[in-house]
C-alpha positions in Angstrom: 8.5 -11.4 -37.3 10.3 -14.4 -36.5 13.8 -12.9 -37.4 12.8 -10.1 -34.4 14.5 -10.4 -30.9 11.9 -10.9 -27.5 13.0 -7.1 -27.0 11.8 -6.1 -30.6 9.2 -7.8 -30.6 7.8 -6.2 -26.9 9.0 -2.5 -28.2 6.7 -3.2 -31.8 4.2 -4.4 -29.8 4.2 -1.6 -26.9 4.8 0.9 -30.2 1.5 -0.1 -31.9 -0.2 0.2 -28.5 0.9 3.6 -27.5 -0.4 4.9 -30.7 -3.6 3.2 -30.9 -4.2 4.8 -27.3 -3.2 8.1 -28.4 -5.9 7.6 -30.9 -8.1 7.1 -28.4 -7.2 9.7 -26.4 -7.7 12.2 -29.5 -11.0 11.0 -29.7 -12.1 11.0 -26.1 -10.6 14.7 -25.8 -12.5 15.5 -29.2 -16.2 13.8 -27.9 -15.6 15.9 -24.4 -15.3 18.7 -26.2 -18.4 18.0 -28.1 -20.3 17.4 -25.2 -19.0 20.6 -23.8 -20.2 22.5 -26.9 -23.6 21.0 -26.8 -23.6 21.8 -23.3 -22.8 25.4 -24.1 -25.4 26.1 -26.8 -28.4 24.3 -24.3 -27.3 27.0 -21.6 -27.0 29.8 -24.2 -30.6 28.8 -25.9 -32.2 28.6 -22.4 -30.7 32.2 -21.5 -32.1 33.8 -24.4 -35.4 32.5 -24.0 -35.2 33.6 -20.3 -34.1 37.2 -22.1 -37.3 36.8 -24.6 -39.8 36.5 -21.9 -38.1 39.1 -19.7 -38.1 41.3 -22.7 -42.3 40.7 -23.4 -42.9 40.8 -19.7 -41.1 44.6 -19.6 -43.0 45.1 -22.4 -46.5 44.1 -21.3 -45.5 46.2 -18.2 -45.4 49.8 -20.1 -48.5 48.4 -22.2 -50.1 48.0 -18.8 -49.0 51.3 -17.6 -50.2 52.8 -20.5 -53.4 51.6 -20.2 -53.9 52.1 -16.5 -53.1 56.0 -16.7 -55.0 56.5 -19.7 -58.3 55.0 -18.1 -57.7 56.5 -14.2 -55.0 59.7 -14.8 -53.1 57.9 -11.7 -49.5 58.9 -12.1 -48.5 55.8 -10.1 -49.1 53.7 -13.7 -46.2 55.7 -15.0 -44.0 54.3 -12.4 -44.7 50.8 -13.9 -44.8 52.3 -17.4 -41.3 54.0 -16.5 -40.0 50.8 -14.8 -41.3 48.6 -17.8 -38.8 51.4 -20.1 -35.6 50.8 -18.3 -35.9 47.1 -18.0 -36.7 46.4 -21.4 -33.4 48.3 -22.6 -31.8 46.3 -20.1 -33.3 43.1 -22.0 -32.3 44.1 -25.0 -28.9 45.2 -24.4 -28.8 41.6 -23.2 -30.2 39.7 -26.1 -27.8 41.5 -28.5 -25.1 40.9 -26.5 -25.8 36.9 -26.7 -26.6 36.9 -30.6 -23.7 39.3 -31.8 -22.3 36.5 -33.6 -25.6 34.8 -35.1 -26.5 36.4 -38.3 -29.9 34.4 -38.9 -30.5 35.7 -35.3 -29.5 39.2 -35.3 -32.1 39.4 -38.7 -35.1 38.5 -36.6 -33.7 41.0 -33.6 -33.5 43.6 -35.8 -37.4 43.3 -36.6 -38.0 43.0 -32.9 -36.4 46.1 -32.3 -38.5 47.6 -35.0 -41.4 46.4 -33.3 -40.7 47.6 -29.8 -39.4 51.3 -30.7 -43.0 51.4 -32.4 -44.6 50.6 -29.5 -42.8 52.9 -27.5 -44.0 55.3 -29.7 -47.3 54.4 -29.7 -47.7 54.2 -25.8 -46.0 57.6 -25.3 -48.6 59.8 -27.8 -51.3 57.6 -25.9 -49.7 59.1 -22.6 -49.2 62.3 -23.8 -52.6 62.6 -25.3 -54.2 61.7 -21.9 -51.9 64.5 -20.5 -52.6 67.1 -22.7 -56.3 66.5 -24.3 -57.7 64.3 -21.6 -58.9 60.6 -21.7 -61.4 60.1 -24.6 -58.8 61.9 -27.0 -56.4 59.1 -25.7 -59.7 56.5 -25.3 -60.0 57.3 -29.4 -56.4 56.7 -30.4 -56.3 53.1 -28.4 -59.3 52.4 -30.2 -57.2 52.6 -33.6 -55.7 49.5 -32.5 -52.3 50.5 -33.6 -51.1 49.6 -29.8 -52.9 46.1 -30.2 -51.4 45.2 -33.4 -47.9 46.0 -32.5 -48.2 44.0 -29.5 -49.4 41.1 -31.0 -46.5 41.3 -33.6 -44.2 41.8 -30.8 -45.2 38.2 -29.5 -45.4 37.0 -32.5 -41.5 38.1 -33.3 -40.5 36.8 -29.7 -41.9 33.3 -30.7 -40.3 33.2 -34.1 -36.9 34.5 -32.4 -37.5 31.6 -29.8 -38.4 28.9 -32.5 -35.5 29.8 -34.8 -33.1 29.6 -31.6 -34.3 26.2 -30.5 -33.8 24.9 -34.3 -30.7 25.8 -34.5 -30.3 24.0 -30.8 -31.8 20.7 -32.6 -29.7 21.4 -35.7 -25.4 21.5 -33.5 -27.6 18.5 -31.3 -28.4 16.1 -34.4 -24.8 16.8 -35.8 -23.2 16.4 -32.4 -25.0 13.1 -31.5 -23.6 12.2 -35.4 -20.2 13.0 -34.6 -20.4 11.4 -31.4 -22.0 8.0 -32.9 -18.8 8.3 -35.5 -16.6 8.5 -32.3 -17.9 5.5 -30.8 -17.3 3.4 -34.0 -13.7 4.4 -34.3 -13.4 3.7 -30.6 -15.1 0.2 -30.8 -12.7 -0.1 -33.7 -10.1 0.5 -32.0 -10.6 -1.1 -29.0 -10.8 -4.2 -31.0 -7.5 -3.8 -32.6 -5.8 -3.4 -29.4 -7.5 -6.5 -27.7 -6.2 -8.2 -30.9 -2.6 -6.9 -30.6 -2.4 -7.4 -26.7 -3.5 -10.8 -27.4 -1.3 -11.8 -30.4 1.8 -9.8 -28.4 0.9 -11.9 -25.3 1.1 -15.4 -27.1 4.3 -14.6 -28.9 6.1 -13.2 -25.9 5.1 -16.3 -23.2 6.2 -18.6 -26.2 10.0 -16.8 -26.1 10.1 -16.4 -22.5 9.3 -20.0 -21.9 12.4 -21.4 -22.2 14.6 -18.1 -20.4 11.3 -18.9 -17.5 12.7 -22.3 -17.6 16.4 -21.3 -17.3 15.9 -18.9 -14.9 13.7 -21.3 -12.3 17.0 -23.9 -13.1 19.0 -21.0 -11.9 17.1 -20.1 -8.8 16.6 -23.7 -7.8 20.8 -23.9 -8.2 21.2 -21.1 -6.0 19.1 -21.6 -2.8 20.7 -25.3 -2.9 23.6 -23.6 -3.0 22.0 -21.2 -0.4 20.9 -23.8 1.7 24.1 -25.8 1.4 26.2 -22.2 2.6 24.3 -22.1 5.7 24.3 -25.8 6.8 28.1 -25.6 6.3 28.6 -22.2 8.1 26.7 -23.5 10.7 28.3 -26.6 10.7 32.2 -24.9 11.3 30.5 -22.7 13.8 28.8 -25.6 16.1 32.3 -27.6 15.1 34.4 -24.8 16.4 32.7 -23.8 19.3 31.2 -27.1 20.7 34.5 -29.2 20.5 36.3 -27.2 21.8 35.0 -27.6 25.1 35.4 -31.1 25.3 39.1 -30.7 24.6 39.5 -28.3 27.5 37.5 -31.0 29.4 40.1 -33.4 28.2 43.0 -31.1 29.1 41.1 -30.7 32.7 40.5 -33.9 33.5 44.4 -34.7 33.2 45.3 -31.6 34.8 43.6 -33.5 37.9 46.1 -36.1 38.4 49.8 -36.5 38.2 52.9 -39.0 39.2 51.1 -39.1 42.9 48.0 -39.7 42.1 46.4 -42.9 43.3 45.1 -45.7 41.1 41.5 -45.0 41.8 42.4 -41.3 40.9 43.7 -42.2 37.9 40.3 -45.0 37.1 37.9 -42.1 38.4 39.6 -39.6 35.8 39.3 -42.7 33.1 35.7 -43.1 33.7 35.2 -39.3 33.3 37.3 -39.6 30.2 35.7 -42.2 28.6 32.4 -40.5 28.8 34.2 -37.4 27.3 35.7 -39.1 24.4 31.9 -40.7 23.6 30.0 -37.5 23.8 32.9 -36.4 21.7 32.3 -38.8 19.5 28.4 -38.9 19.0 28.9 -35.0 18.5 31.1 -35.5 15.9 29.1 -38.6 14.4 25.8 -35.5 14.7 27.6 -33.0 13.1 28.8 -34.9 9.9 25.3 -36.7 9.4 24.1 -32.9 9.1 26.3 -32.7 6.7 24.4 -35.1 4.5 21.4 -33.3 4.8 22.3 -31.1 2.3 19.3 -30.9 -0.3 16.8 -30.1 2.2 16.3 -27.1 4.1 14.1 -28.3 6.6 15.8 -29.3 10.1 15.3 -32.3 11.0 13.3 -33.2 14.4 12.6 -35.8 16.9 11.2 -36.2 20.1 13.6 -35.1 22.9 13.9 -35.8 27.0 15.5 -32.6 28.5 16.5 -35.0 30.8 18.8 -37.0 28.5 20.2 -33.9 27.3 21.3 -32.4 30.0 23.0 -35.4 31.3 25.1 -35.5 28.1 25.5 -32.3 28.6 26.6 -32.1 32.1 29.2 -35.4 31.3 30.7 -33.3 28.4 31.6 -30.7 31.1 32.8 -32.5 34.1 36.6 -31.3 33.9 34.9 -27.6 34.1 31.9 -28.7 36.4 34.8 -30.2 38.6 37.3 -27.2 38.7 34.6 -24.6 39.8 32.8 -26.6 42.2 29.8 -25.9 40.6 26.5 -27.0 41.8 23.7 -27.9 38.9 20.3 -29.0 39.5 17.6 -29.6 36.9 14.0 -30.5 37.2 12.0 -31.1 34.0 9.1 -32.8 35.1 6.5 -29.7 34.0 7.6 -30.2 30.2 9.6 -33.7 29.8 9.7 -33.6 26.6 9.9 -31.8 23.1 10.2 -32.2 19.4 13.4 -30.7 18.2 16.7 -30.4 16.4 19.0 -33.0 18.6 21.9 -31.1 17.3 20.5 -27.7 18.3 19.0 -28.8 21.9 22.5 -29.9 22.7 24.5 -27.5 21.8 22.2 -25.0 23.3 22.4 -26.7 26.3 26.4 -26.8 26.2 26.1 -23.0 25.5 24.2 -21.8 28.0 25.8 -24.5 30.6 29.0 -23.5 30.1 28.6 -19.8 29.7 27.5 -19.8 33.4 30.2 -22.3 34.8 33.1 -20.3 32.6 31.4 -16.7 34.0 31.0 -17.9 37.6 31.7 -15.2 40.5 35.2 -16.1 42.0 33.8 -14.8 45.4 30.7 -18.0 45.7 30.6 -21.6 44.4 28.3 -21.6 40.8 24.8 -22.3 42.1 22.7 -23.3 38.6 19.1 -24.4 38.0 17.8 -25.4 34.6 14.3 -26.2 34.6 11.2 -26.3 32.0 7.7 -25.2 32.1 4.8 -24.6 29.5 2.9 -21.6 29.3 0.6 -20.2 26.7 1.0 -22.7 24.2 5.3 -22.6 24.4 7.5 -24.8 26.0 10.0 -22.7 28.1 13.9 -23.6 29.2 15.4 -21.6 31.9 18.7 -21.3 32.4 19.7 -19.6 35.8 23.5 -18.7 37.5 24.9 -16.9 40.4 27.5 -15.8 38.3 29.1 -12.3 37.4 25.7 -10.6 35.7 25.6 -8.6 33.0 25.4 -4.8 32.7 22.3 -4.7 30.1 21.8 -1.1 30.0 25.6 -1.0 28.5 25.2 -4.3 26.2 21.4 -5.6 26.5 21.4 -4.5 22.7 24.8 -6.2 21.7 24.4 -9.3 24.4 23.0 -12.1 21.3 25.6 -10.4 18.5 28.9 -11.7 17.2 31.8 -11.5 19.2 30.6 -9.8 22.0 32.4 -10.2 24.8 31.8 -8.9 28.4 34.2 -10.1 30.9 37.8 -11.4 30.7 37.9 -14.8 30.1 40.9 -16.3 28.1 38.5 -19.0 26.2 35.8 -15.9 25.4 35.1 -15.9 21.9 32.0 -14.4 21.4 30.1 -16.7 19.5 28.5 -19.1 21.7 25.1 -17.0 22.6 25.2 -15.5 19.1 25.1 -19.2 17.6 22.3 -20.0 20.2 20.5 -17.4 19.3 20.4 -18.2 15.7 19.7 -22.3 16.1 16.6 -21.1 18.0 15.3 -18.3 15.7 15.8 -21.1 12.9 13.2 -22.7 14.9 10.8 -19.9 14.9 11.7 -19.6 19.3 13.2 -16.9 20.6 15.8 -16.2 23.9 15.9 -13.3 26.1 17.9 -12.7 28.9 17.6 -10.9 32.7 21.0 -9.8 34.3 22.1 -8.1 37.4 25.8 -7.1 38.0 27.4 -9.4 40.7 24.1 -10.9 41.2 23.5 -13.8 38.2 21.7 -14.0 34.8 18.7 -16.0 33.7 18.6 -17.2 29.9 14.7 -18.2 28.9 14.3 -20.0 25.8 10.7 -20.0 24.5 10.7 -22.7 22.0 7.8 -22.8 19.7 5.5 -25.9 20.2 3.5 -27.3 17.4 5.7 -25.6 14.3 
């Protein structure tokens, strides 16, 4: 046994099995059909003896006709005694059909048949008597008692015929209830056997799948690290991509500002603004490789977060665009200060949404934005509103969150800022949704889940 492979050893087991139910099912089939048979011969037995007393009740009927039209000369008693003719050869015809294939049966309906053609006789020269030499000379031949005795041996036939029939009932019964009692022994038998197998097949197969359980947990632990590590880096290169390069435009905007004729406070105001660049630079970068250590656990780290400081880190990483497009940002935060969150994630979907409604603005009106937060049913909600280009969302509503979708010409358009959003926040179990109107401005809403 031990020389068998896992897969041998399953198939024996599974083999044995199979056949012991077929067993079973052999048996089952067999004891059905024995109950079906007993069921038979119990409807069969209670027939006949429905026939029997149908056939002595027909009988008693042309006795009783007989009688009544020998004593009164009423024709009317023929009708019954006529009736009481047809019905018993109906009867009859009956029983022999039902006991063509008993022999001990058909013996004891031959004599019954005897009996009954003798009282037909008998009744019809009683009858024809009364007809012909008038009531005593048919008063005198009932007195015989010919009529009497074949009645009574007419019962006494019926209840021999119904006695034999429900001994042979009893007889198929007892063997049936034998052969059913052998049945359940072979089925207790078997049943056992089968419990013994499952069990023995059980213990041998969880002792050789042990170790491949082992392997295989090994294996799946290796590859949602690996998983996990995949994700945290893809998401890493995406924020990396898409979040410094704005402060490099910034960079390149902020110099754009002055040149040879600028003054010196010029060129100190464009410092400051460049030395609050290169920080927020920096602490992104310094953000984005600690996530890189996190790298063996899948759950995002969180901390309690002002909007407020966020968005002023925000806003400081975007002044070269904030200052080329004029554009005027308020915030208000005081209805939800605060929130636990991702630091990484807040801030870059801050940058996101910021900058999508600077770099969209209408080139006809000055970008007016609001951000502002509120809490509503349990969820903390960021709002995101512009003046800006809109967007057609019965054209792209279905495509607006996807990757590299873009919607209006813009050389710095990639495409993957709002799907990147949308993910960091769906990590989160929040979701985003967006309102539009062409020429008119869009509104972002974030509904960040609270308490999760």
């Amino acid at each position: 046994m031990n020389k068998l492979s896992l897969k041998n050893k399953i198939d024996l087991a599974f083999s044995v099995l199979l056949i012991i139910f077929i067993f079973l099912a052999y048996f089952t089939y067999n004891r059905a059909q024995s109950v079906q048979q007993n069921r038979a011969i119990v409807s069969h037995t209670s027939n006949v003896n429905g026939v029997l007393e149908k056939i002595l009740s027909s009988t008693i009927d042309i006795e009783t006709g007989t009688r009544g039209y020998t004593i009164t000369g009423d024709e009317n008693y023929l009708h019954a005694y006529n009736e009481g003719q047809r019905n018993l050869q109906i009867w009859l015809d009956s029983l022999n059909s039902m006991n063509a294939n008993n022999e001990a049966l058909i013996i004891n309906l031959d004599t019954l048949h005897r009996l009954i053609e003798s009282k037909k006789k008998v009744s019809a020269h009683t009858i024809l008597l009364r007809k012909e030499e008038g009531m005593e000379s048919a008063a005198e031949h009932i007195k015989k008692g010919r009529g009497k005795e074949i009645m009574d041996s007419i019962r006494n036939s019926i209840q021999q015929y119904q006695s034999l029939s429900v001994k042979i009932l009893s007889e198929n019964l007892a063997e049936a209830e034998k052969n059913i009692k052998a049945r359940n022994l072979n089925f207790l038998f078997f049943t056992i056997i089968t419990f013994i197998i499952v069990i023995f097949a059980y213990v041998k197969i969880r002792q050789n799948t042990k170790v491949l359980l082992l392997d295989k947990l090994i294996q799946a632990n290796l590859l949602n690290e690996l998983a996990i590590q995949n994700t945290q880096l893809n998401d890493f290169a995406n924020i990396t991509s898409h979040n410094l390069r704005s402060p490099a435009g910034n960079i390149t905007a902020l110099i754009s500002t002055i040149d040879e004729t600028s003054t010196i406070e010029e060129y100190k105001t464009v410092f400051d603004m460049l030395k609050k660049v290169a920080q927020n630079l920096q602490d992104s970068l310094n953000q984005l490789i600690e996530v890189l250590h996190i790298k063996k656990n899948k759950i995002i780290e969180k901390e309690f977060l002002n909007f407020q400081d966020i968005y002023v880190k925000t806003v400081e990483s975007l002044q070269g665009e904030i200052l080329n497009s004029k554009a005027m940002i308020t915030a208000s935060f005081e209805n939800a200060p605060k929130i636990e969150y991702s630091r990484i994630y807040l801030e870059s979907i801050f940058h996101n949404l910021i900058s999508n409604a600077i770099k969209y603005k209408d080139g006809t009106r000055i970008p007016d934005i609001k951000i502002y937060t509120e809490t509503r049913n349990n969820s903390l909600f960021l709002y995101v509103k512009d003046n800006g280009l809109g967007i057609d969302l019965a054209r792209h509503g279905d495509k607006i969150f996807g990757m590299h979708q873009v919607f209006h010409q813009h050389p710095s358009a990639k495409g993957i800022g709002l799907f990147m959003t949308k993910t960091q926040i769906e990590s989160m179990n929040g979701k985003i949704s967006v309102t539009s109107e062409v020429n008119v401005g869009t509104t972002f809403t974030v509904q960040f889940s609270v308490g999760k």
